[in-house]
C-alpha positions as CSV (number, residue, x, y, z in Angstrom):
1,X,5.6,-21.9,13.0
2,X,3.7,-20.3,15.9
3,X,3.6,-17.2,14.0
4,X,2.4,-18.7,10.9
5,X,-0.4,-20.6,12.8
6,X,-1.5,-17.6,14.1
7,X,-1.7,-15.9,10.9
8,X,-3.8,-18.8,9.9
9,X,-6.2,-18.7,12.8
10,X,-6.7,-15.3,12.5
11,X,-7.8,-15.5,8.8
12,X,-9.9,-18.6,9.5
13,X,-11.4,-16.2,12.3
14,X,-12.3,-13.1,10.1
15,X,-13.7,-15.2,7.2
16,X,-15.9,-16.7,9.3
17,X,-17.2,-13.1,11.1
18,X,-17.4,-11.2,7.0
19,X,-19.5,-14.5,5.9
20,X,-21.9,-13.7,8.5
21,X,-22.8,-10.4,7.1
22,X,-22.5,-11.0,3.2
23,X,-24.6,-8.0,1.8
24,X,-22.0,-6.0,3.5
25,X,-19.4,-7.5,1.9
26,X,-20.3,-7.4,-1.3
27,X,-21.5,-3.3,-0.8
28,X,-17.6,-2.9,0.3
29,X,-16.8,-5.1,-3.2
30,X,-18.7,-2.6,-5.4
31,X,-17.5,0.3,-3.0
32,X,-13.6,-0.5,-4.1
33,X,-14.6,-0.7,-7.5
34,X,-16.3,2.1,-8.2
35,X,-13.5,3.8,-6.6
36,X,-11.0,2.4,-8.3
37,X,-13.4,3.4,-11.7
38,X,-13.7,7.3,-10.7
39,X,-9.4,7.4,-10.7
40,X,-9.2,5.3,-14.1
41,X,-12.2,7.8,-15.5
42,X,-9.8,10.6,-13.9
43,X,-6.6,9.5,-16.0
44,X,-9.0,9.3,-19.2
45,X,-10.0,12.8,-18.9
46,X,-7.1,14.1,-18.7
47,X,-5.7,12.5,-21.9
48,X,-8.9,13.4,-23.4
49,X,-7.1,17.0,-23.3
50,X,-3.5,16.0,-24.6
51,X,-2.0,12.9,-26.2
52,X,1.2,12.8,-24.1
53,X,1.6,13.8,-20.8
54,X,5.6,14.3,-20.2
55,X,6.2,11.3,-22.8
56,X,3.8,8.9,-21.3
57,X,0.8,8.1,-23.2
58,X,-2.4,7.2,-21.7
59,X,-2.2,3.5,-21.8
60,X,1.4,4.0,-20.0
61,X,-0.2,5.5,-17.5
62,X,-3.3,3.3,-17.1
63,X,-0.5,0.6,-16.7
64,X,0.9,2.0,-13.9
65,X,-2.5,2.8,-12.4
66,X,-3.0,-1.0,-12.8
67,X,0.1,-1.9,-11.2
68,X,-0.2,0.6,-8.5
69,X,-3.7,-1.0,-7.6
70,X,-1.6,-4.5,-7.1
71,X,0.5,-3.7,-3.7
72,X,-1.8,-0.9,-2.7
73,X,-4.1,-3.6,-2.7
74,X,-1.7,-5.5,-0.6
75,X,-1.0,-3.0,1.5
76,X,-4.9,-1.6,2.4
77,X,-5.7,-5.7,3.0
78,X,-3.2,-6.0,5.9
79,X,-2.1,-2.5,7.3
80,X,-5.5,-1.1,8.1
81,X,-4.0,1.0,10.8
82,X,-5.7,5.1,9.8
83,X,-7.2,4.9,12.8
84,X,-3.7,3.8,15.1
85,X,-3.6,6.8,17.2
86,X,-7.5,7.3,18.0
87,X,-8.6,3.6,19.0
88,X,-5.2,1.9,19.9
89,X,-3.6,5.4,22.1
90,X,-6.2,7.3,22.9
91,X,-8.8,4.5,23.8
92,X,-6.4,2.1,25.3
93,X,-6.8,-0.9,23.3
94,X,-2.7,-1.1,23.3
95,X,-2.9,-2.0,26.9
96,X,-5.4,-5.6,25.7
97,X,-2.6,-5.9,23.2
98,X,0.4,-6.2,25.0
99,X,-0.7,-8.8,27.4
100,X,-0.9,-11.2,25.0
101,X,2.2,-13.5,24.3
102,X,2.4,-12.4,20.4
103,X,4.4,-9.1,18.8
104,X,1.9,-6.2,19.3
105,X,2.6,-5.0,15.4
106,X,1.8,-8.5,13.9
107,X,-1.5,-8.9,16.0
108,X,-2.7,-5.3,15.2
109,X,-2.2,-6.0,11.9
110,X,-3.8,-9.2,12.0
111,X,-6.9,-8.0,13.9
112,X,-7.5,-5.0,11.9
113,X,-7.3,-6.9,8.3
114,X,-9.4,-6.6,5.7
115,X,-9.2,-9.2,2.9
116,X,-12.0,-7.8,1.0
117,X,-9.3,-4.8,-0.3
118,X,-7.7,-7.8,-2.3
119,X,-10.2,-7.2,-5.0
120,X,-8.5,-4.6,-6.1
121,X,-5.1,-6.8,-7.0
122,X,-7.6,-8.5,-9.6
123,X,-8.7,-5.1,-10.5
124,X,-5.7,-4.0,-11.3
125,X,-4.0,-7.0,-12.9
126,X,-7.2,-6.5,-15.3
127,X,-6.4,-3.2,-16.3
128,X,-2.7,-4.2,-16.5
129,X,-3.4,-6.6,-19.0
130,X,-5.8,-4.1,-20.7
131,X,-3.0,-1.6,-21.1
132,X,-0.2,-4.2,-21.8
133,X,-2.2,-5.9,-24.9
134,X,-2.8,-2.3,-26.2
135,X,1.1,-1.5,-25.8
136,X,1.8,-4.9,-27.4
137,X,4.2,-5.8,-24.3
138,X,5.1,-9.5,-24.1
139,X,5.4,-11.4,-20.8
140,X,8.8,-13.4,-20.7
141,X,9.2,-16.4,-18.2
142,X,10.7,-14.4,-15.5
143,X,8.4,-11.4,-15.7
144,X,5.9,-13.1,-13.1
145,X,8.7,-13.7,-10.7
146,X,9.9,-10.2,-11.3
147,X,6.1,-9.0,-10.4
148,X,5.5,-10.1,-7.3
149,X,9.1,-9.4,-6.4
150,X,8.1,-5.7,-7.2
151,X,4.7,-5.8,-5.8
152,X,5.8,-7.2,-2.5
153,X,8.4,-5.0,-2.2
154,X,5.7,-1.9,-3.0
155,X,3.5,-3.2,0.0
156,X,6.3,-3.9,2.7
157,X,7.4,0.5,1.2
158,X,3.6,1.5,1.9
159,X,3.4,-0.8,5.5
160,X,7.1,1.0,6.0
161,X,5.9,4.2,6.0
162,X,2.7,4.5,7.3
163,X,3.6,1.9,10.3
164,X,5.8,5.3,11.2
165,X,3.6,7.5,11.2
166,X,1.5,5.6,13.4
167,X,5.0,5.4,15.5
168,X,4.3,8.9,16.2
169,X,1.4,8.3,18.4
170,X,3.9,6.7,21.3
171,X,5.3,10.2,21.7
172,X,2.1,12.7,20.8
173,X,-0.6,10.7,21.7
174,X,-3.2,13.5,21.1
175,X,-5.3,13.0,18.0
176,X,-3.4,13.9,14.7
177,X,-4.5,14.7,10.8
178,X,-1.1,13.4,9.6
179,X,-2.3,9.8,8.4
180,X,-5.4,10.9,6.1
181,X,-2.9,14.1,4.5
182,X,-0.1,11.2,4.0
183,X,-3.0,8.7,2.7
184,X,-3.4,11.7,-0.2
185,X,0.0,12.4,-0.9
186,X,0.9,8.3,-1.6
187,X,-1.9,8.7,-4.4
188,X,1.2,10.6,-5.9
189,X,3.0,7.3,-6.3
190,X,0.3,6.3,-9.0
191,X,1.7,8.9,-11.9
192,X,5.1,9.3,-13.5
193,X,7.6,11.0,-11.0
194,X,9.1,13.1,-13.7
195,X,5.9,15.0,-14.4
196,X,6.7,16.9,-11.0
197,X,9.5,19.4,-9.8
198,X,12.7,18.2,-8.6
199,X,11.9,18.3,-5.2
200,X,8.5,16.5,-5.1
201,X,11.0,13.8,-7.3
202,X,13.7,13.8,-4.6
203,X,10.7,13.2,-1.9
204,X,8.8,10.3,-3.6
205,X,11.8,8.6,-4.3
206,X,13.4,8.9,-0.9
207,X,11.7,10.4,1.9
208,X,8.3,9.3,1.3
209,X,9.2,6.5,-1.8
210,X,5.2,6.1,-2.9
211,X,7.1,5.6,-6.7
212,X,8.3,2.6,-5.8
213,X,4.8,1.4,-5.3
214,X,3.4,2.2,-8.6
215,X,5.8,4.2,-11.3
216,X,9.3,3.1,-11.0
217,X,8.6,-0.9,-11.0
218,X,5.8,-0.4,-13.6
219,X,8.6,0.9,-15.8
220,X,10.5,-2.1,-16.1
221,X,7.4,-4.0,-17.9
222,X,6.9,-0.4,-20.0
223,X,10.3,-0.9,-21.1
224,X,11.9,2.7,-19.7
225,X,15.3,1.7,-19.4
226,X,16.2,4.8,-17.7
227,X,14.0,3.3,-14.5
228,X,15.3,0.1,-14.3
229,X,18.0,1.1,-12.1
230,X,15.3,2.3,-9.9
231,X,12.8,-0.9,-10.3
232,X,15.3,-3.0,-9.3
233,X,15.6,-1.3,-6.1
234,X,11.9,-1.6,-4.9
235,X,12.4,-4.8,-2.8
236,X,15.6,-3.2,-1.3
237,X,13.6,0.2,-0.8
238,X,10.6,-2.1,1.1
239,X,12.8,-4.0,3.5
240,X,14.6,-1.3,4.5
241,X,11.5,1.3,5.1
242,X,9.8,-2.0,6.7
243,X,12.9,-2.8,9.2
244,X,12.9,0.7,10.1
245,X,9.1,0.5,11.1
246,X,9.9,-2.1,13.5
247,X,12.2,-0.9,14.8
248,X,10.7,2.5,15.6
249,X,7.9,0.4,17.1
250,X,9.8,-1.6,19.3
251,X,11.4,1.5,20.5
252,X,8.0,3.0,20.8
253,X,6.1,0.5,22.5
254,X,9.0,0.8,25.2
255,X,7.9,4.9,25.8
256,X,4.0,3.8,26.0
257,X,2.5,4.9,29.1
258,X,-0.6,2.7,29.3
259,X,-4.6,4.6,29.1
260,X,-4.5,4.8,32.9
261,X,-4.0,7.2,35.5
């Protein structure tokens, strides 16, 4: 419950502080979406070159672009930690965290949230829906509780991984490039595995599973039966790349030295 309150409070808090400054808000609104246009515009392109790309027509893959959007969306709203190493390590801020009475990784998370990065769940529910009515998919009773299942389990694999990497800065605490390169190489997660080698497969499914975010439980609403085996894992995949996180922070936050002398 104290946990939950908290969670609460914090949101309450941050509302409150974005309301203030409105015309900011709404610049980061448009800022998403024109993003998010530029990578749909991307995937048209391409199939303005080819009907098929491995198998997968273009609304396939505009489907999984929709549903990647979902717990990326998730994900970018609550684990805003890119910048772990340089303001938390290097600047010292860890130290005003760990004073208070509250686990370090839920307040960073809490502090550094942006709820404006939810827009793009609706954007990509849209385009989801686009994509679905063109592929003449029909929604069955249990295919909402199947979703979120799915996109929860996509956000706790993105938190997983990139909470981590941020791990890292408790034993290299000099500034590192690794989070933007690993920011670009989850965009991978957004296309069908199989259209890569074996071994960028084998890496996206288990070292760094970014196809469990978009590809593999997309697949199960496409109807590829040959992924199902794999959607059905993406809860299992998140909680266990999510535990580990913790862990590694726990153990981390044990070797941090503190900004002082």
């Amino acid at each position: 419950m104290f946990y939950t309150s908290m969670f609460f409070q914090y949101i309450a808090q941050y509302l409150k502080t974005r309301f203030q400054y409105r015309a900011d808000l709404f610049v980061e609104f448009f800022s998403d979406l024109f993003s998010q246009a530029i990578n749909l515009v991307f995937i048209l392109i391409v199939f303005g070159h080819t009907s098929l790309l491995h198998g997968w027509n273009k609304d396939e893959i505009i489907f999984i672009y929709g549903f990647f959007l979902v717990p990326y969306a998730l994900f970018s709203a609550f684990f805003n930690i890119w910048d772990f190493n340089e303001r938390y390590i290097v600047k010292g801020e860890l130290d005003r965290i760990l004073t208070r009475p509250i686990h370090s990784l839920f307040q960073i998370i809490l502090e550094r949230m942006e709820l404006e990065s939810l827009v793009g769940a609706i954007t990509g529910i849209a385009v989801m829906f686009y994509a679905g009515s063109r592929l003449g998919i029909k929604i069955t009773w249990y295919d909402p509780f199947l979703f979120l299942v799915f996109v929860f389990g996509g956000a706790l694999v993105y938190g997983g991984v990139f909470v981590m990497i941020a791990c890292i800065s408790f034993w290299a605490d000099a500034r590192t490039s690794i989070m933007p390169m690993m920011y670009n190489i989850s965009n991978y997660g957004r296309y069908p595995v199989d259209i890569y080698n074996s071994v960028i497969r084998f890496v996206l499914t288990w070292i760094l599973p970014f196809a469990f975010v978009g590809v593999y439980p997309a697949s199960f609403f496409l109807g590829k039966k040959e992924w199902f085996g794999y959607a059905f894992l993406t809860p299992l995949i998140g909680i266990i790349f999510f535990t580990l996180s913790v862990f590694l922070w726990n153990h981390g936050v044990k070797k941090y030295r503190g900004a002082g002398n």
